[in-house]
Structure formats: structure tokens, C-alpha cells
VMD Tcl script that builds the backbone (N, CA, C; Angstrom):
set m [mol new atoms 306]
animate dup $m
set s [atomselect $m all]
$s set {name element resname resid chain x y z} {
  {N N UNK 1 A 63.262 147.288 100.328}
  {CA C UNK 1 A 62.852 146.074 100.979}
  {C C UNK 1 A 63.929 144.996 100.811}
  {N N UNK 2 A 64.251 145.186 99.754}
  {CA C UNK 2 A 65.248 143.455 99.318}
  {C C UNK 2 A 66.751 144.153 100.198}
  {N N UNK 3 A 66.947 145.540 100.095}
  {CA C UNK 3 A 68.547 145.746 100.752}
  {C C UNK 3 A 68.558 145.515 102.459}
  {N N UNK 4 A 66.993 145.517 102.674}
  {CA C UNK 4 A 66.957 145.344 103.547}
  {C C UNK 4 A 66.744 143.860 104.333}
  {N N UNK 5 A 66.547 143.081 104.246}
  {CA C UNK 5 A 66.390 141.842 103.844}
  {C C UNK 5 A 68.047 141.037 103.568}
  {N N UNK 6 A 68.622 141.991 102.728}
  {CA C UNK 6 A 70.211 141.066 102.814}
  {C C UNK 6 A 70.958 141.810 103.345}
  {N N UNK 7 A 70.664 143.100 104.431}
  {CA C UNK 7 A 71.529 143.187 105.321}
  {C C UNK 7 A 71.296 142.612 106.553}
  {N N UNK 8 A 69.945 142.109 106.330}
  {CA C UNK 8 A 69.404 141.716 107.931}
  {C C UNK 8 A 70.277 139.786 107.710}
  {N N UNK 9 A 70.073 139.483 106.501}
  {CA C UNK 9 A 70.944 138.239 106.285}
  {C C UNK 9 A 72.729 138.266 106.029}
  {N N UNK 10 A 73.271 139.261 106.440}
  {CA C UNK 10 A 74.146 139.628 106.887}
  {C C UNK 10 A 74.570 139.527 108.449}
  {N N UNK 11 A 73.545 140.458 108.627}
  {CA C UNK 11 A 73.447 140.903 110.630}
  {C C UNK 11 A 72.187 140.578 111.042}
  {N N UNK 12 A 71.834 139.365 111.661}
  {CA C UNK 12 A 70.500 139.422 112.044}
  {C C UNK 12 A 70.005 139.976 113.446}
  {N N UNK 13 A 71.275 140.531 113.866}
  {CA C UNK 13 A 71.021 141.290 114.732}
  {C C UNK 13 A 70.269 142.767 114.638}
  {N N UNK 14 A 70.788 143.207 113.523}
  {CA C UNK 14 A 69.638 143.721 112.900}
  {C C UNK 14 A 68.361 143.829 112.998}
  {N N UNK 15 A 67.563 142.981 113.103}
  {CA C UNK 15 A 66.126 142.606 113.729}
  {C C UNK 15 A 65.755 143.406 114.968}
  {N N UNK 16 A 66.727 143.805 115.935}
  {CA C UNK 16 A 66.682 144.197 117.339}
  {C C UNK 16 A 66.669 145.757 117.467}
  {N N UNK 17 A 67.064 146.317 116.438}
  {CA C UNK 17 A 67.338 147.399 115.832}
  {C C UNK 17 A 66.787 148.310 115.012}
  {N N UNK 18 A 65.490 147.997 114.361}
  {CA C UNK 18 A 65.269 148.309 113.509}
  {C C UNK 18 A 65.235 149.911 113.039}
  {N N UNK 19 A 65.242 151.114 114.025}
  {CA C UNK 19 A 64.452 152.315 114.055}
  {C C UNK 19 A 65.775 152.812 113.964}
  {N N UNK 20 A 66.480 152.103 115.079}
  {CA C UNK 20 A 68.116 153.130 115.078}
  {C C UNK 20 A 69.343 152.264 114.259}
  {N N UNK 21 A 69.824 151.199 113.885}
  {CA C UNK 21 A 69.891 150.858 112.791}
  {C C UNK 21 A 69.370 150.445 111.288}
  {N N UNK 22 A 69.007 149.765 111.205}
  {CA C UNK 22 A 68.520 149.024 109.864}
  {C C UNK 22 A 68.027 150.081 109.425}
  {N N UNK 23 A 66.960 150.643 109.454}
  {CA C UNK 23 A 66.610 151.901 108.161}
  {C C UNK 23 A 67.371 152.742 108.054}
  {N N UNK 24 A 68.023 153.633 108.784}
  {CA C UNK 24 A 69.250 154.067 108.464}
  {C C UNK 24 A 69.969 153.780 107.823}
  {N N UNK 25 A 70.362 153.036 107.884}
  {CA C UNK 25 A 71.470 151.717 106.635}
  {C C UNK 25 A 70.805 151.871 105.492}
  {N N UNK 26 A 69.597 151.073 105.548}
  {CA C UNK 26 A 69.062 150.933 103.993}
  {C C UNK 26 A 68.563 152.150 103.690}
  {N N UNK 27 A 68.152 153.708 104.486}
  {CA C UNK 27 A 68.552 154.832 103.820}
  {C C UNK 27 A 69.468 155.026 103.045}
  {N N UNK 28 A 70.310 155.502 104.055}
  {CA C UNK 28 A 71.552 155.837 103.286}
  {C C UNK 28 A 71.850 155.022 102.110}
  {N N UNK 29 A 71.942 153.887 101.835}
  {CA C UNK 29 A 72.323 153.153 100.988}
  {C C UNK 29 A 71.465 153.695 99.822}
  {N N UNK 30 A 69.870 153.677 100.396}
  {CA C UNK 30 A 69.248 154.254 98.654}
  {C C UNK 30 A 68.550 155.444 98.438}
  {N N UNK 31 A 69.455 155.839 99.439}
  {CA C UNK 31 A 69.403 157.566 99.054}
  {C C UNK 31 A 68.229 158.268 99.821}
  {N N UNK 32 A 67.215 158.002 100.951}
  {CA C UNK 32 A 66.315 158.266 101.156}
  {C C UNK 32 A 65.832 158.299 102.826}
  {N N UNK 33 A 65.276 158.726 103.443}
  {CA C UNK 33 A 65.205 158.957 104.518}
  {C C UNK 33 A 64.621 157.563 105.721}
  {N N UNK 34 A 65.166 157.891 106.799}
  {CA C UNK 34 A 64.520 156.390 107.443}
  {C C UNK 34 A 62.905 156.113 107.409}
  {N N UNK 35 A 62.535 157.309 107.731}
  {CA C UNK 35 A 60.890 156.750 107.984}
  {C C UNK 35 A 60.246 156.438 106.767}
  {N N UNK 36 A 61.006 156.995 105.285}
  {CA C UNK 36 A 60.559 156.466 104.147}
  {C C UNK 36 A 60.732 154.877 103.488}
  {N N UNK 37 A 61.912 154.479 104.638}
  {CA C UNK 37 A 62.348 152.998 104.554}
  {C C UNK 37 A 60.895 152.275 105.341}
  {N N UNK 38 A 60.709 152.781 106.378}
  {CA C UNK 38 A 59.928 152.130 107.271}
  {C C UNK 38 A 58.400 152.148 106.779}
  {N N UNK 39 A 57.903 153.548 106.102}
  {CA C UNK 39 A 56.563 153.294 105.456}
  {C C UNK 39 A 56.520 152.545 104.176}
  {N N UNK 40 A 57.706 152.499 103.179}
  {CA C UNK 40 A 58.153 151.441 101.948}
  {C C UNK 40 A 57.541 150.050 102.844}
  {N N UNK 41 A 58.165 149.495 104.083}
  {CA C UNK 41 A 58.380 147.974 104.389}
  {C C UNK 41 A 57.094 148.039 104.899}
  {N N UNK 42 A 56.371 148.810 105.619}
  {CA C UNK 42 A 55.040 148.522 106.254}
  {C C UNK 42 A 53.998 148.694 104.933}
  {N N UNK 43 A 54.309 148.776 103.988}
  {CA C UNK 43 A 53.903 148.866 102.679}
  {C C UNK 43 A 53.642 148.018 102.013}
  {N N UNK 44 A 54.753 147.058 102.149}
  {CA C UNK 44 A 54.804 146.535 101.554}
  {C C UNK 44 A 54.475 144.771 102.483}
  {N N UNK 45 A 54.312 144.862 103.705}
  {CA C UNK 45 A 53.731 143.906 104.408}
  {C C UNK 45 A 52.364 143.762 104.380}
  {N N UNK 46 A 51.869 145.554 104.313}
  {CA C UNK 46 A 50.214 145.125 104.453}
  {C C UNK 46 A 49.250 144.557 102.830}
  {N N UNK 47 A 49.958 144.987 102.327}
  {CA C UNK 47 A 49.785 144.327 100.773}
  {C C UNK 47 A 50.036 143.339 100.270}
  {N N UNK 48 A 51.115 143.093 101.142}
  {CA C UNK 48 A 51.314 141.585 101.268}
  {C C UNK 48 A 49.969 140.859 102.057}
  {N N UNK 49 A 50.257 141.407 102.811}
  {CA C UNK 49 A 49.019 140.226 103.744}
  {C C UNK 49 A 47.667 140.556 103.124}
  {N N UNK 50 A 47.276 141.571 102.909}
  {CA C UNK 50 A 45.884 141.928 101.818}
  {C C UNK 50 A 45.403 141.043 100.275}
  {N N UNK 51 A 46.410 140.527 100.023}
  {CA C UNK 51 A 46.726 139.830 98.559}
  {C C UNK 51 A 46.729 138.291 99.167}
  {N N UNK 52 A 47.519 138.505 99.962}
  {CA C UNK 52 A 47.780 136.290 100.322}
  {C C UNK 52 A 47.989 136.221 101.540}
  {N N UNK 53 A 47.178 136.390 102.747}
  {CA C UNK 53 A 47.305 136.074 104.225}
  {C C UNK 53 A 47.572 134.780 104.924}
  {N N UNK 54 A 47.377 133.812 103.478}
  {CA C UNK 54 A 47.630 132.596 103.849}
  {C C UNK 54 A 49.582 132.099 103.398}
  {N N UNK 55 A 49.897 133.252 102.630}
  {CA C UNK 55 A 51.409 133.296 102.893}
  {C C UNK 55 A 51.929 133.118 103.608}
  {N N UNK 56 A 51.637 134.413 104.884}
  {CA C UNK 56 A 52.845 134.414 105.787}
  {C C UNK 56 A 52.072 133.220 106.998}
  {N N UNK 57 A 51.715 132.391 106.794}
  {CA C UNK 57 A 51.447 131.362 107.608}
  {C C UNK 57 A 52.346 130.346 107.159}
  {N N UNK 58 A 52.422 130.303 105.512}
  {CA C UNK 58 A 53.307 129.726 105.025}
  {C C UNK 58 A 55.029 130.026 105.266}
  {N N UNK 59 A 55.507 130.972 105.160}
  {CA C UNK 59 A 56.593 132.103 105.931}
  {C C UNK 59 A 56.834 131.859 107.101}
  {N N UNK 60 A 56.019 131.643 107.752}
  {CA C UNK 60 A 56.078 131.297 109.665}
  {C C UNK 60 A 56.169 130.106 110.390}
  {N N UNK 61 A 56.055 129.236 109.137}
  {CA C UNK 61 A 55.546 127.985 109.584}
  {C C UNK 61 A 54.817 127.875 110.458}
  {N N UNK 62 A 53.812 128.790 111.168}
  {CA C UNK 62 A 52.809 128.429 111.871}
  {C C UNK 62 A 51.533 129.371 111.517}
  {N N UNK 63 A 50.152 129.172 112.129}
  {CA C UNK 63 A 48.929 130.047 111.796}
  {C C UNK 63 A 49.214 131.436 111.960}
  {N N UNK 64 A 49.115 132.436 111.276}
  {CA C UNK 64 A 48.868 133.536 111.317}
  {C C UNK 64 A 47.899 134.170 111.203}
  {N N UNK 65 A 47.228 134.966 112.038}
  {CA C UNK 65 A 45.569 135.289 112.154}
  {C C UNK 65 A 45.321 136.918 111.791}
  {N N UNK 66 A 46.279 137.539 111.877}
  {CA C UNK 66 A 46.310 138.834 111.610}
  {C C UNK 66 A 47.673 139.603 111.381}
  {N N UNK 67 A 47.578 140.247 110.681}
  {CA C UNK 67 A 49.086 141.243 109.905}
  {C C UNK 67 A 49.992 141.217 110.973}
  {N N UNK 68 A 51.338 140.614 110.453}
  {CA C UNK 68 A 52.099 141.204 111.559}
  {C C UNK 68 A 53.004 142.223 111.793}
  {N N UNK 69 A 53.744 142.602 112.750}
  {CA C UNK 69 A 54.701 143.596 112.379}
  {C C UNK 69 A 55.244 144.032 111.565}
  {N N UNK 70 A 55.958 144.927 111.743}
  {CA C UNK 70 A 57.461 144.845 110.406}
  {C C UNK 70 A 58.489 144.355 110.930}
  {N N UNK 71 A 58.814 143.963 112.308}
  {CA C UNK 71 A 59.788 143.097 112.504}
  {C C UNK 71 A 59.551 141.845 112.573}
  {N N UNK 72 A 58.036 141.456 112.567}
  {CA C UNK 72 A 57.731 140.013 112.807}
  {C C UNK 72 A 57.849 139.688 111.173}
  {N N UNK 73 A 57.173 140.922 110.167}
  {CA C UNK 73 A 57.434 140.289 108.811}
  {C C UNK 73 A 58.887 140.341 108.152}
  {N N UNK 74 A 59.903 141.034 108.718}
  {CA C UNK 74 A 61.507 141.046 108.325}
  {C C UNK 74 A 61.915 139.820 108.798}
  {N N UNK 75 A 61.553 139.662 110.287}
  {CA C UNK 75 A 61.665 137.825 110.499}
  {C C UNK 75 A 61.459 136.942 109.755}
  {N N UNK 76 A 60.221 136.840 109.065}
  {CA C UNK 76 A 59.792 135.745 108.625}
  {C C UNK 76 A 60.648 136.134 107.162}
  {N N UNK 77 A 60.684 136.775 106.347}
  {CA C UNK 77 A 61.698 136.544 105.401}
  {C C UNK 77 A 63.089 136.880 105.709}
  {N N UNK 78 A 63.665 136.569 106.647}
  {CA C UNK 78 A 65.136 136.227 106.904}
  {C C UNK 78 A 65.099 134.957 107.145}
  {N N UNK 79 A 64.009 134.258 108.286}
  {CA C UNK 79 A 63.894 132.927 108.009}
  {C C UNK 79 A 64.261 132.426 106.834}
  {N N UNK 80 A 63.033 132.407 105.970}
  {CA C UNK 80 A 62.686 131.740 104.567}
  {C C UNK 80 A 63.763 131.522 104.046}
  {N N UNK 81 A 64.541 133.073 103.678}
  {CA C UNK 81 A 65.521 133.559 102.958}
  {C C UNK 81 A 66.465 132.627 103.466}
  {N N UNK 82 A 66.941 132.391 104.608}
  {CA C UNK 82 A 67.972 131.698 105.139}
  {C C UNK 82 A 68.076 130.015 104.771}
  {N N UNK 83 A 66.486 129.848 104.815}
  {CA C UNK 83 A 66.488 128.415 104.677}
  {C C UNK 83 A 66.719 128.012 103.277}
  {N N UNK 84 A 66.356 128.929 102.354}
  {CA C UNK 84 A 66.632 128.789 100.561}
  {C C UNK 84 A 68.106 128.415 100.600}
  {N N UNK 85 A 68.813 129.921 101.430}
  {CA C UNK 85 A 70.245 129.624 101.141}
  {C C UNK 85 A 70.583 128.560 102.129}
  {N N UNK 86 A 70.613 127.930 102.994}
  {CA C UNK 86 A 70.934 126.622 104.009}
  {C C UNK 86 A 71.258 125.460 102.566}
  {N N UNK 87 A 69.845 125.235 102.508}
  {CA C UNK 87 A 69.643 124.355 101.264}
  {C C UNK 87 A 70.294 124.331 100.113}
  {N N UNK 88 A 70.518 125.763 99.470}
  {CA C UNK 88 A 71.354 125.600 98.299}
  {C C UNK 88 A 72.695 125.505 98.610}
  {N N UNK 89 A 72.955 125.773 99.612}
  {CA C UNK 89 A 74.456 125.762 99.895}
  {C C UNK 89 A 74.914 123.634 100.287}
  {N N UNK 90 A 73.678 123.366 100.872}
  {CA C UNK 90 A 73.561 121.738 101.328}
  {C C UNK 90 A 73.923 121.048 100.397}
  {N N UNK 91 A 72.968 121.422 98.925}
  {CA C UNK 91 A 73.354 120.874 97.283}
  {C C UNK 91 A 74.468 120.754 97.069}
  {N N UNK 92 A 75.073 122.228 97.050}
  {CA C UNK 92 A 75.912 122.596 96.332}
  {C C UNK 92 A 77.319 121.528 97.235}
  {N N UNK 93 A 77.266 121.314 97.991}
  {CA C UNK 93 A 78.298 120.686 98.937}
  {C C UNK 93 A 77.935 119.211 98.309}
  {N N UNK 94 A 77.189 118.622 98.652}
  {CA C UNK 94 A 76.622 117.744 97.743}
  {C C UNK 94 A 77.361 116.844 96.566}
  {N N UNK 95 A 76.551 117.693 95.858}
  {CA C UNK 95 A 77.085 117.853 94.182}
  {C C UNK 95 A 78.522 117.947 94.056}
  {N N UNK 96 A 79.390 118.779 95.138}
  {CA C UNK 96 A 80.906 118.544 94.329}
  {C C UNK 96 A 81.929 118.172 95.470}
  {N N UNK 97 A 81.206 117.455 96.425}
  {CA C UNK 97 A 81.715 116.214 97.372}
  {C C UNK 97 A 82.394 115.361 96.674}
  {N N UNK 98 A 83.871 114.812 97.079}
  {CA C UNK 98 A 83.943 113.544 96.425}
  {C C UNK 98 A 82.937 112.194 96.668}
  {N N UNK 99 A 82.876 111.664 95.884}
  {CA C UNK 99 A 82.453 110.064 96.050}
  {C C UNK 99 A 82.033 109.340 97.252}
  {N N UNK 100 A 81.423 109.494 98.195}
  {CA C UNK 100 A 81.343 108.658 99.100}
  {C C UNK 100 A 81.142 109.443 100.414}
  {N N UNK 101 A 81.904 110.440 100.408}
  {CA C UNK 101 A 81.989 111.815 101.210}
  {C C UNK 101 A 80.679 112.836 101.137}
  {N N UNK 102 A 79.941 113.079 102.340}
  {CA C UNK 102 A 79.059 113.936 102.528}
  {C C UNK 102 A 78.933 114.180 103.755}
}
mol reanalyze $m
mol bondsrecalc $m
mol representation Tube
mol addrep $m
């Protein structure tokens, strides 16, 4: 899930892809077959949404009424994910700006 997740924050083109790239990738990478990537992530969405459905509303920034995909839930944490790093990277520019400069 997570290799998958920072390759899609790599390539978010990725997203468009998912069946004939992206699990493939994150196969190979951990040793294991695509559709075992794909039942891992749908695995790990519906348990997600079973546990805290009011998450991925949070994730989406908008209402979510029922489970979503696995590309609608790889979306929503590439979002998120993106916006953590946007932000820390905003700080970090910030913080070692000279004086006056931002």
C-alpha cells in the first residue's frame, strides 16, 4: 500500500493506470503478484471505510456516502499525501528564507 502510494506521488499518472501499470510496479518491487497488490489495496480500503467512514470524507474534502474505489481511495491519499508534503516543504522554505524574503 505505502509503495504504492509513493509511486503514485512520484507519477500521478499512475492513477490512470492502475491494472496495467501501478500493481505491476508495486509487484515486482515486493516480490508478489499484481492481483495480490490489488486485493492487499481493496483490503485495505474496505477496512478502512468499515473502522472510520467518516475519514475518507475527511480525505476528500467532501461527503462520502459509500466505499469508494481503489482508485478513488489511491486518489484521496495522493491528495492528502501531497498536501502534507506542499506544506512541509512551504515551512521549510519559510524557516530558512532570509529575513524579509518569502
Amino acid at each position: 500500500m505505502l509503495v504504492a502510494v509513493e509511486l503514485i506521488l512520484e507519477d500521478v499518472d499512475l492513477l490512470g493506470s492502475l491494472t496495467k501499470t501501478l500493481y505491476p510496479k508495486v509487484a515486482a518491487m515486493c516480490e508478489m503478484n499484481a492481483g495480490a497488490v490489488e486485493r492487499n489495496i481493496r483490503f485495505c480500503a474496505t477496512k478502512t471505510w468499515e473502522a472510520n467512514p467518516a475519514l475518507f470524507t475527511e480525505l476528500a474534502q467532501r461527503p462520502i456516502s459509500q466505499p469508494p474505489t481503489i482508485g478513488d481511495f489511491l486518489f484521496m491519499l495522493y491528495n492528502y499525501m501531497d498536501d502534507i508534503l506542499f506544506e512541509r516543504c512551504q515551512i521549510h522554505q519559510t524557516a530558512h528564507s532570509p529575513a524579509g524574503s518569502v
